[in-house]
C-alpha positions in Angstrom: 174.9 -37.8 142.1 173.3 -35.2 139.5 173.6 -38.1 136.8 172.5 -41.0 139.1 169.2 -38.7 139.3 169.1 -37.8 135.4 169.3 -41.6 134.5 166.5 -42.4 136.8 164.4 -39.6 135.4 165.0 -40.9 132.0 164.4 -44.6 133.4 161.5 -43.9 135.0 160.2 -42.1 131.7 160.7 -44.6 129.5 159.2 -47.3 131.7 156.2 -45.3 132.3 155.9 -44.4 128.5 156.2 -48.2 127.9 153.6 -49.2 130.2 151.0 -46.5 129.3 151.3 -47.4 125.4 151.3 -51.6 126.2 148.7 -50.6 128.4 146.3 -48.7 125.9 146.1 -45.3 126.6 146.1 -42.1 124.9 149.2 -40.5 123.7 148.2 -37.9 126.0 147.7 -39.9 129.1 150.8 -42.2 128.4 153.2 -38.5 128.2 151.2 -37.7 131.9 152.0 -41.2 132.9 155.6 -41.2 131.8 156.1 -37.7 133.6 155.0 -38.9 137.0 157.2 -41.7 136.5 160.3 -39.2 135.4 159.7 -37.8 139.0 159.8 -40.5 140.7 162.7 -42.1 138.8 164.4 -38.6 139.3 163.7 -38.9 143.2 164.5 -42.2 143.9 167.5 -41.8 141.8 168.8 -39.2 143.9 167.5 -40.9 147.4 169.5 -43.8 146.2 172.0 -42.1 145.1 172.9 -40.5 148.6 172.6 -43.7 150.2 175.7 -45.0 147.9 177.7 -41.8 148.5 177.9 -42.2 152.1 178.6 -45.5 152.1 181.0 -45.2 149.4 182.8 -42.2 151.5 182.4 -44.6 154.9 184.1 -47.0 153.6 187.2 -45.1 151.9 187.4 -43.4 155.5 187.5 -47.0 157.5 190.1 -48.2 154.8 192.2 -45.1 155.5 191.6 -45.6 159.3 193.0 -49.5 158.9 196.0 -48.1 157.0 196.9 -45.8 159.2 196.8 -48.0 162.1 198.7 -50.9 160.6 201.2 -48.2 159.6 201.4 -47.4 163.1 201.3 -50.6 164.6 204.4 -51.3 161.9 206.3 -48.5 163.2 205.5 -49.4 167.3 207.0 -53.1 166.4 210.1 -51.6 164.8 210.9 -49.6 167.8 210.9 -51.9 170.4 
């Protein structure tokens, strides 16, 4: 998750940079610009980032749940 975050920092800090400069502004002001839009990168990065995790986990625990139930049912039908 760490590098899901980094790469929206450094996302989120080049398009800010980007915009600033198309847009005009100082060199100063575009570096501000491209800071605020690190952090946010960074954050949403991270937000997303558990969002994908869970799921990722959620479904790796329902495909281990449908395994382990078809083994089951496999080894009911054998018996009788």
């Amino acid at each position: 998750m760490k590098a899901i975050m980094i790469l929206g920092a450094n996302a989120g800090f080049v398009l800010g940079m980007s915009a600033s400069i198309l847009g005009g502004c100082s060199w100063a002001t575009a570096l501000g610009h491209a800071g605020v839009a690190a952090l946010a990168g960074g954050i949403l990065g991270r937000w997303w980032g558990k969002i994908w995790y869970t799921e990722l986990h959620s479904a790796l625990d329902q495909r281990r749940r449908e395994r382990a139930a078809a083994a089951s049912e496999t080894k009911n039908s054998v018996k009788a």
